[in-house]
N, C-alpha and C positions, 0 to 999 in steps of 0.2 A: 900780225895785228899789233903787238908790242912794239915792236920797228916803227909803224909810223905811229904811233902814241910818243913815243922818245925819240922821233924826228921832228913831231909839232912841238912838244913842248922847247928844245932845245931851239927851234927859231921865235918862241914869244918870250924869250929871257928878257927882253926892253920894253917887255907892254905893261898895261896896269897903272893903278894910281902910284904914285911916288907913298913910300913905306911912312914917310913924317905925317901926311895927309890921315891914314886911315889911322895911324895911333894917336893924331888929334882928334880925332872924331871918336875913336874910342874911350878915349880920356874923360873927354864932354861928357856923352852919355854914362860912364861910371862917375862922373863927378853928379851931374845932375841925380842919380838914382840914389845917391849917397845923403843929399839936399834934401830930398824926398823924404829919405827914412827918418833923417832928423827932424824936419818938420812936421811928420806922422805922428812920430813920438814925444813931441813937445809937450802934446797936449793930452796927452796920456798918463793916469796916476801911477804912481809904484806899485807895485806886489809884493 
């Protein structure tokens, strides 16, 4: 069972999104949720 689990993986070494794509995408989404927070808190008094 392990054998062919580490024979497919070792033939999809060239698939998938290219690594720049998914860490911009990641990026985005932490930048945007960052945008958010501060926006939230804007409008919020001190404590």
């Amino acid at each position: 069972m392990t054998t062919l689990l580490i024979a497919r993986a070792a033939e999809e070494t060239s698939g998938g999104w290219n690594h720049w794509v998914v860490g911009g995408i990641a990026f985005g989404i932490l930048l945007f949720l960052l945008f958010a927070l501060i926006a939230f808190g804007n409008g919020r008094e001190h404590s």
